[in-house]
Structures are given as C-alpha cells and as structure tokens.
C-alpha positions as CSV (number, residue, x, y, z in Angstrom):
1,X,68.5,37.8,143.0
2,X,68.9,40.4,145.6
3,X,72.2,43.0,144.6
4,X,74.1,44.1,147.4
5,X,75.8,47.3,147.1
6,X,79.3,46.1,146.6
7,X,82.3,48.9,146.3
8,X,81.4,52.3,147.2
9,X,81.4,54.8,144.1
10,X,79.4,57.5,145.0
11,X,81.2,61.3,145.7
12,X,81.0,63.9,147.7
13,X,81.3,67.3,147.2
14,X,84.7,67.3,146.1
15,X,84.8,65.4,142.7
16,X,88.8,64.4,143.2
17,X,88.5,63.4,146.5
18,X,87.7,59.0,146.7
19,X,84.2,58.2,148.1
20,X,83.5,59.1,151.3
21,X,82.1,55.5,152.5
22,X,85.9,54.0,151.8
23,X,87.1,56.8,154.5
24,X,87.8,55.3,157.7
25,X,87.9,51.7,156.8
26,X,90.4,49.3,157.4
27,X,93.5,48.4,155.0
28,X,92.2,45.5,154.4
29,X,88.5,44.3,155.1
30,X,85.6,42.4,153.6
31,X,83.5,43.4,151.1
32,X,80.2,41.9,150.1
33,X,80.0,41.9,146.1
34,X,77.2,42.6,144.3
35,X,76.3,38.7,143.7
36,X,76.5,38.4,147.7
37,X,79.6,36.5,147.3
38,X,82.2,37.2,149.9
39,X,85.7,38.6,149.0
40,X,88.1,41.7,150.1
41,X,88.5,45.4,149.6
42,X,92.2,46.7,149.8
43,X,92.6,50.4,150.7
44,X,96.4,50.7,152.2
45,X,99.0,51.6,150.1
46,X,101.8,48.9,151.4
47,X,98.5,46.3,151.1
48,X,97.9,47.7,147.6
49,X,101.3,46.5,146.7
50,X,101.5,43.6,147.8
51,X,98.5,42.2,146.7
52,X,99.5,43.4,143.3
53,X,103.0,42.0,143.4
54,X,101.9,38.7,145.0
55,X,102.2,35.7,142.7
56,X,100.0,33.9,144.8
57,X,97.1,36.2,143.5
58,X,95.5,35.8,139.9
59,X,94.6,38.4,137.6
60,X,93.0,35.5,135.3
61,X,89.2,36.9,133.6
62,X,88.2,33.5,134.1
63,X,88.3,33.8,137.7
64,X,87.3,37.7,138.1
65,X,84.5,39.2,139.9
66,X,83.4,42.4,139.0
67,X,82.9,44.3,142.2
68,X,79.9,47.0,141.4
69,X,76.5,46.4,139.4
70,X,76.5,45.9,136.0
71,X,73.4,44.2,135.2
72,X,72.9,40.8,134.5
73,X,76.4,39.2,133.3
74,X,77.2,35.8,131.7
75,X,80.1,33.7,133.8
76,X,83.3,34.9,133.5
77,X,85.5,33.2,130.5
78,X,89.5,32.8,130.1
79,X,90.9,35.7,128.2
80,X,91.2,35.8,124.4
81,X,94.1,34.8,122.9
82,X,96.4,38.1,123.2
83,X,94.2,40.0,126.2
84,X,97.5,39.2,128.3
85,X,95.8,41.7,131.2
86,X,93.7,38.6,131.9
87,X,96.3,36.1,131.9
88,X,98.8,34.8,134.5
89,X,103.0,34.3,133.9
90,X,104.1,32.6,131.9
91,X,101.3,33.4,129.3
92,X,101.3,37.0,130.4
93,X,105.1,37.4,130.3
94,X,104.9,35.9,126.7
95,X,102.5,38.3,125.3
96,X,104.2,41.2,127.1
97,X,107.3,40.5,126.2
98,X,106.4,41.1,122.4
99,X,105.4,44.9,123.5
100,X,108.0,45.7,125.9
101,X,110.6,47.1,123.7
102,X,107.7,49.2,121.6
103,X,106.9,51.2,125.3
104,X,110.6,51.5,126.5
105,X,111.7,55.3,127.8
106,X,114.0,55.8,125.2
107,X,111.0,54.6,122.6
108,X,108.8,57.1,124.3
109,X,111.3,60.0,124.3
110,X,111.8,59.5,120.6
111,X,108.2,60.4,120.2
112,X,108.2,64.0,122.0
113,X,109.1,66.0,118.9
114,X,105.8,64.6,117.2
115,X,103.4,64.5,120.1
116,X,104.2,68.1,120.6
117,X,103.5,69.0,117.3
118,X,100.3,66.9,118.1
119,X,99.8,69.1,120.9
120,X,100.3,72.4,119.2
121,X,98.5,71.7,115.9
122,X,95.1,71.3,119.1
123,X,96.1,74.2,120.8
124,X,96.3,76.7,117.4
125,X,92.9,75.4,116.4
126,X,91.7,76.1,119.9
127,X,93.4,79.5,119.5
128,X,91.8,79.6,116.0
129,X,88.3,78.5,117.5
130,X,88.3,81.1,120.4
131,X,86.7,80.3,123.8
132,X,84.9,79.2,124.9
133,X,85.3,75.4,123.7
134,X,85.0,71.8,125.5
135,X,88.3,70.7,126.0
136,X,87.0,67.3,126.0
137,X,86.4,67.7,122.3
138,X,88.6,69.6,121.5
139,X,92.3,68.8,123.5
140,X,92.0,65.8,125.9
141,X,90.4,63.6,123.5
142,X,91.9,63.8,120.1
143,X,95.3,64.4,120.9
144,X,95.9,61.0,122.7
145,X,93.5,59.0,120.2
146,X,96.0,60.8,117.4
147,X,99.4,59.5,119.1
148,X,97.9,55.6,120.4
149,X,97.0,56.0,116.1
150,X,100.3,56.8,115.1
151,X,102.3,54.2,117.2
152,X,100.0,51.4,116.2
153,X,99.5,52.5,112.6
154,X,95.9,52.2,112.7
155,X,93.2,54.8,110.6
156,X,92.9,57.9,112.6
157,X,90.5,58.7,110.0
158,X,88.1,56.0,111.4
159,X,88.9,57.5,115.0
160,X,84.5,58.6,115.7
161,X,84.0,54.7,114.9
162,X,86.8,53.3,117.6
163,X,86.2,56.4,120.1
164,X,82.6,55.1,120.0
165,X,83.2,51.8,120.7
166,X,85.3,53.4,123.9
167,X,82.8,54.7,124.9
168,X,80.2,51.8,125.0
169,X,82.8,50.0,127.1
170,X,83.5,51.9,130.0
171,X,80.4,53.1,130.3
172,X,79.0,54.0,133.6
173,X,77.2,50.9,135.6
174,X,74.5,49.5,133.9
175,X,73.9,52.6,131.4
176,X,74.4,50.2,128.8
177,X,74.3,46.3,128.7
178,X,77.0,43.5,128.9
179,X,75.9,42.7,125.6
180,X,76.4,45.9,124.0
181,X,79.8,46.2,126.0
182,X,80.6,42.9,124.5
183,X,79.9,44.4,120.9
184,X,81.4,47.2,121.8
185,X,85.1,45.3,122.3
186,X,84.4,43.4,118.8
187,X,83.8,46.5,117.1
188,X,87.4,47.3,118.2
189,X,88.9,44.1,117.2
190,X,87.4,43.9,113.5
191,X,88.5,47.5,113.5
192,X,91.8,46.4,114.4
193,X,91.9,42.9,112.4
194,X,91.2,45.0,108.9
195,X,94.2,46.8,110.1
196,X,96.5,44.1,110.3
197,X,95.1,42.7,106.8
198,X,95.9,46.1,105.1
199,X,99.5,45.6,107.2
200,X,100.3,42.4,105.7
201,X,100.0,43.7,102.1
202,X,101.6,46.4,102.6
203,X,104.3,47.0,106.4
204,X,104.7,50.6,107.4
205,X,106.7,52.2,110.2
206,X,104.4,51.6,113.4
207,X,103.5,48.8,115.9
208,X,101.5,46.8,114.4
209,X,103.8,46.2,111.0
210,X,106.6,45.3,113.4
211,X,104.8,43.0,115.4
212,X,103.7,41.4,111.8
213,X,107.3,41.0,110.9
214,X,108.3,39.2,114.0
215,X,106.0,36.9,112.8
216,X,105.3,35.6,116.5
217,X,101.5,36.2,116.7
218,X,98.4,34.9,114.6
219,X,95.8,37.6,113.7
220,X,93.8,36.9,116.1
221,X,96.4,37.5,119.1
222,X,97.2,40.6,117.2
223,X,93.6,42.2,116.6
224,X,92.8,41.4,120.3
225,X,96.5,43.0,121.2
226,X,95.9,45.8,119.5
227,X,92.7,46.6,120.7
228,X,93.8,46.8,124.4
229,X,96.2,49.1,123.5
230,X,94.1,51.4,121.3
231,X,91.6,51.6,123.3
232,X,93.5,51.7,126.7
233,X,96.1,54.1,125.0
234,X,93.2,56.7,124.1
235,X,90.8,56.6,126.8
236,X,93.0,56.3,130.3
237,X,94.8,59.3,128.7
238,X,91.8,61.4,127.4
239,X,90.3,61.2,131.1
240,X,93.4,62.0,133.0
241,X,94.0,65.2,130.5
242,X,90.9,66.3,131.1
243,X,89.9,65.8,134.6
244,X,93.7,66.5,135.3
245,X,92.9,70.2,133.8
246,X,89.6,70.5,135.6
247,X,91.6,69.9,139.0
248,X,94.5,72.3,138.1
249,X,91.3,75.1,137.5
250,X,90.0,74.1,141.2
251,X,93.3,74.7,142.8
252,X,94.6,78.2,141.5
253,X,97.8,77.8,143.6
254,X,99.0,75.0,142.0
255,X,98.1,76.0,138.6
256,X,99.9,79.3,139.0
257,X,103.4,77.2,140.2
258,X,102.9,74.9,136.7
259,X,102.9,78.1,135.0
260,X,105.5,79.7,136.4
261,X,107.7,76.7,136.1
262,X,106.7,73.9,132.6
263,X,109.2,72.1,133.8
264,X,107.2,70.8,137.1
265,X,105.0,69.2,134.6
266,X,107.0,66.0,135.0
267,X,106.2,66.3,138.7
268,X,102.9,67.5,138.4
269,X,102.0,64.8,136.3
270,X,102.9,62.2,139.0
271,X,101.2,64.1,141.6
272,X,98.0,63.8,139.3
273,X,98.3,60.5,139.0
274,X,98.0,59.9,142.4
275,X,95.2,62.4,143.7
276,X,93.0,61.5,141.1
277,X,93.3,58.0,140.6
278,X,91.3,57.7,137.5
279,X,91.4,53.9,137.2
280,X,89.2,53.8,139.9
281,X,87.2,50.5,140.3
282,X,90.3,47.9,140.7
283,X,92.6,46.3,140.1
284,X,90.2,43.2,140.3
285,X,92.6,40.2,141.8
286,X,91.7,36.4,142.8
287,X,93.9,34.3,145.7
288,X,95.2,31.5,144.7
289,X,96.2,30.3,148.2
290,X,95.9,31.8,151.6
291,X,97.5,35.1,152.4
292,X,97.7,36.6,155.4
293,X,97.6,40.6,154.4
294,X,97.0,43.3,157.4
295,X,96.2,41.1,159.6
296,X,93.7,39.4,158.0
297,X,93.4,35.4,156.3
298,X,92.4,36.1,152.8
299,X,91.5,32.0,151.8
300,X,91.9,30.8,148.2
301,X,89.3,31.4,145.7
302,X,88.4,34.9,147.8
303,X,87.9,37.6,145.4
304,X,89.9,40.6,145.9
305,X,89.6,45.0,144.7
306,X,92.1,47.4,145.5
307,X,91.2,50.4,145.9
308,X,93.6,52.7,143.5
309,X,92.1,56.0,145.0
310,X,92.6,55.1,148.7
311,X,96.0,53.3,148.2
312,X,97.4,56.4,146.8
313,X,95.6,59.0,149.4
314,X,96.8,56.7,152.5
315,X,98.8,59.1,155.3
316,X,100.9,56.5,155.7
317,X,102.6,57.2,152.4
318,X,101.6,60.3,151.7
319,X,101.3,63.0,154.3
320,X,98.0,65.3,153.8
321,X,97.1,63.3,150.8
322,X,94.0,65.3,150.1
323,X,95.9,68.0,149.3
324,X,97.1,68.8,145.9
325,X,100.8,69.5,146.0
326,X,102.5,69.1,142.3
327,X,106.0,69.5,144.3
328,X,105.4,66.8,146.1
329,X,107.5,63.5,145.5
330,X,104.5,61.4,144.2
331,X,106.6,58.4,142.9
332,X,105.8,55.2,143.9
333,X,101.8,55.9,143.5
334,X,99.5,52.9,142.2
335,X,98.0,55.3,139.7
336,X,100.0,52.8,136.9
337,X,99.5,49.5,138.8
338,X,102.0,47.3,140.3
339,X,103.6,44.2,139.7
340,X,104.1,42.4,136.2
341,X,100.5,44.0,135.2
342,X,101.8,47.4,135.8
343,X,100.4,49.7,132.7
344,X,102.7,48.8,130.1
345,X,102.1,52.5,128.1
346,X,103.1,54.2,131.1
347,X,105.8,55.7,130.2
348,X,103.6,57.2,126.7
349,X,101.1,58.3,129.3
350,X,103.5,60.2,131.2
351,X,105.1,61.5,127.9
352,X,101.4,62.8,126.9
353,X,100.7,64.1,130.0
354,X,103.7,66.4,130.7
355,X,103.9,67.9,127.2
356,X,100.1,68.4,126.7
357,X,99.5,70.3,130.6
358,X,102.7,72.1,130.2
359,X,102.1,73.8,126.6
360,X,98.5,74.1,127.3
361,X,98.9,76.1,130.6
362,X,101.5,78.0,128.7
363,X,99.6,79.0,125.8
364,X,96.4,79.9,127.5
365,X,97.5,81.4,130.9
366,X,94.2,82.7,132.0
367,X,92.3,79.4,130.9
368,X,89.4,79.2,133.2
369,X,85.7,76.9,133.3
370,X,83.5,78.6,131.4
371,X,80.6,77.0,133.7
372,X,80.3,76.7,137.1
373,X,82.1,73.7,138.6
374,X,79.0,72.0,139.3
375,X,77.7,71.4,136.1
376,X,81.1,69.5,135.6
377,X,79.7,66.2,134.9
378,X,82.0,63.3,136.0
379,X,80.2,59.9,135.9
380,X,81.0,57.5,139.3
381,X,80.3,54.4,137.8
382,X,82.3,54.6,134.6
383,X,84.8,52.3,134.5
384,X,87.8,55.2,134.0
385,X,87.0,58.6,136.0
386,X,86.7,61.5,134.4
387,X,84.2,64.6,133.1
388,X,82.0,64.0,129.9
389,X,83.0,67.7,128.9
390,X,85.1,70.3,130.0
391,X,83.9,73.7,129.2
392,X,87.1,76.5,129.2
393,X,87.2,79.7,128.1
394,X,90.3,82.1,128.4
395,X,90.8,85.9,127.4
C-alpha cells in the first residue's frame, strides 16, 4: 500500500514554532491520511472549538484514524472498559464522573504544600549534584511521576518500570511497533491491576483506595483508569516542564520578567500552554453527521485532526502568536482540549507547572543550556512534544 504523507510534523528552525507546511493553510481543509483515506485537518482556533465541543463529532477509538505513519496497524477496536477518552456520553460522562471530584481546584490546591516539597527536595539534589545535569533526569521527569504516584497511590518505587512503558508508547512514528506499543499499555495496566489488589487488602489515603470504596468499578475498569491517568499524569507534564524550561532559556526577556515576578508563573504557565502546544498530533475526531465548519461540508463518517499548535497560534485570537509573551492573557487556549474530553488533570498540570518553573527560576537564577541549542533533541513524531534531555548548568 502506498503511505501518503498525512499531517505535517516536520520543524523548522525554531523548535516551538508549529510546522511550517500547516502555515498558510486554511481553517479548515482536507487532508489525505496516511491510508489515502480522505478526512479534514482543523487549524483555526474558533474551528478548533467547535469541532471539539460538537456532539455531532465522536471521539469513539473504534472509529479513529490515526493521522501520521505508524507502521502497519490492526483496525481500530472500541475502547476498554474504563479508557473513557475513547468513549462517547453517556459512557464517557459515567466514567468521568467517578474522577471529577479527585481533580477539582480546591483538590488540587490542597496538594501545593506537598508538591512543593516535591519540587524542593529535586532542586536541593540538583543543588547537591552541581551543574551541569539533564533536567530531563533530574527535574521535569521525576517530580511529576512522584505527585501522579502519590494521588493514585501507586509504587513510586516501581516508577523505571511504568516510565518505561511511557516511553514505548508515545514513541516517535514508527521507532517502535504497534505491537510493542500495545505491550507497552499492558505493562501499565498489570502494573496498575497489582495495585488495586494490594488496595483491596489493605485502603490507604489516595485515588485509587477511594475509587475501591465507592465500589462503582470492576478491576478491570480500574486498572485501565488508572493507567490513563498515570501515564497521562507523568508524561504530558514531564514534557511541558522541560521543553517549557528550554523555551524560557531561548527567550531571555521573558525569563528575566518570571524571575523578577514568581507570581507570573500562573500566567506564564498559560502562555506555555499555548505557544508550545505539546499535545501536538490531535485531538483525533470522527463526524457523526454533516457539519458545515468554515465554510466547508464535513460528511459523516469523515475523519477529522485538529491541529492544537495552529489553533492556539491563530491571529485571530491571539495577536503576534509567535511571540512568547507570559503577560499575555492566554486563557481560553486548546492546550487542555475542549469540550467534555477537556484534560480532566488540568487543573494538577497547572498546579505542577507554576510551582515547579517558579521555584526553579528562583533557586537557580543564572540557569543556562549547557549545550548549544541545537543539540537540543526534540523528536517530531512523538506522540507528546518535547526534548529527550535537557542539559543546564548554572553558576
């Protein structure tokens, strides 16, 4: 079978800017998939919205088609009992509604005494270390695998096997197969499933034992629950710490404002969110009916991606989106989602975010790449954006 190209993924020469082949196109146009099968590509922000608000558009697995190569791949299958991101209301909005109250704001504000301490506990060992160090390895990766740990209750202990797993699955392109991504996702959920076992015998204080208690799902809806949110938890969050970081380093100016004011990390955080865009390959969305969306007939059965990166750098919305501004008023981006399958840790994320840049800005001041900015590897296909390492020194 002959691939076609599908969605654009290759960068230019800045690494936080979106590919330059989705510049200058339409808000909404057609895009040939790599199968050959016609659907749409959504790149304007108001489009972007609507789409992702639209009930007459599916987000069922069953239905999805993956917009970029990945090898040979078996036909798509309904989710798994508890993967409510592939689901439709009203099995989504019964799944979700079992998490919603674990990820409230008041929930998540709770948790700031102990993810500082998180956060501090990495930055004296970095301290400890001395420079220079990957902050990959050493920051953006273990303190968000560490909280996503805590709130579930799962073995942080075990956190080289899980983060492995992570890995495997969001993988760039075809750098490993489906079927190792497919083992990759059960590692996770036996992971998870011994974890509910050890749970049953004995409840603690976390996510998982009160999801037990309720007494709402089986095991298996609560291995596969728990997986999305371990593993979604730790690695949208690692890559947005880091390559977050690495784009503060690039643009000295508005590095300098962050550290002359922490408390613009709850605006710099949104600003991040939207000029880097790290979930960066969907939303991946099926019509259930016609829809007429800017100016175009998207027929049922079409297959449709939204571009997150160009939705939240259109003019329209934004004015000089390619410019990093952390003052600007950034709310409303798509860097979450939209619609019932907005990211329901969001609110954790931004939580993360804000105290990790904030204290690690503050406590290393003249925190610089310790390589030049071109050896900064940042993979295009992976499914999440972000560098493999980030080398820093300081001092």
């Amino acid at each position: 079978m002959t691939l076609h190209p599908g969605l654009p993924l290759e960068r230019g020469a800045c690494p936080f800017d979106p590919p330059p082949a989705l510049r200058g196109r339409a808000a909404v146009e057609p895009l040939t998939y790599p199968d050959g099968t016609e659907g749409w590509l959504v790149t304007g922000y108001d489009e972007a919205r609507a789409i992702l608000a639209d009930k007459r558009v599916s987000a069922r697995s069953e239905l999805a088609r993956v917009p970029f190569d990945l090898g040979p791949i078996p036909p798509p299958k309904p989710a798994d009992p508890g993967v409510f991101t592939g689901m439709d209301d009203p099995q989504h909005h019964e799944y979700r509604k079992e998490l919603t109250g674990a990820f409230t704001v008041r929930r998540m504000r709770l948790l700031e005494a102990r993810v500082a301490e998180i956060v501090e506990e990495h930055l004296d060992a970095m301290a400890t270390a001395g420079g220079p160090v990957d902050l990959v390895t050493a920051f953006a990766r273990p303190v968000p695998a560490l909280v996503i740990c805590e709130l579930l209750g799962t073995s942080y202990e075990r956190r080289d096997e899980f983060q492995g797993y992570a890995a495997t699955m969001f993988a760039a392109g075809t750098e490993v197969s489906v079927d190792e991504r497919y083992a990759a996702v059960a590692g996770v959920v036996a992971f998870i499933a011994e974890q509910v076992q050890a749970k049953r015998r004995a409840p603690t204080d976390d996510l998982l034992s009160d999801l037990i208690r309720e007494g709402k799902l089986n095991d298996e809806e609560l291995a596969n629950i728990g997986m999305m949110l371990l593993v979604a938890g730790f690695e949208t969050t690692r890559n947005m710490l880091a390559l977050g970081t690495y784009a503060l380093l690039e643009n000295p100016d508005q590095l300098a404002k962050l550290k002359a004011d922490p408390d613009l990390a709850a605006s710099a955080v949104e600003e991040l969110m939207r000029y880097l865009s790290v979930i960066h390959i969907g939303p991946i969305r099926t019509a259930l009916e016609d829809i007429e969306l800017g100016g175009r007939t998207i027929k049922a059965g079409d297959s449709i991606t939204v571009s997150v990166p160009m939705a939240n750098r259109d003019p329209k919305r934004y004015p000089e989106p390619d410019v990093l501004d952390l003052e600007r008023k950034a709310a409303g981006h798509v860097g979450f989602g939209h619609g019932v399958h907005q990211c329901l840790g969001q609110q954790l994320a931004r939580v993360e975010m804000r105290i990790a840049l904030a204290r690690l800005v503050t406590r290393f001041p003249d925190l610089r790449l310790a390589v030049p900015a071109a050896e900064i590897v940042v993979p295009e296909q992976a499914s999440i954006y972000g560098p493999v390492s980030l080398p820093v020194a300081w001092g």
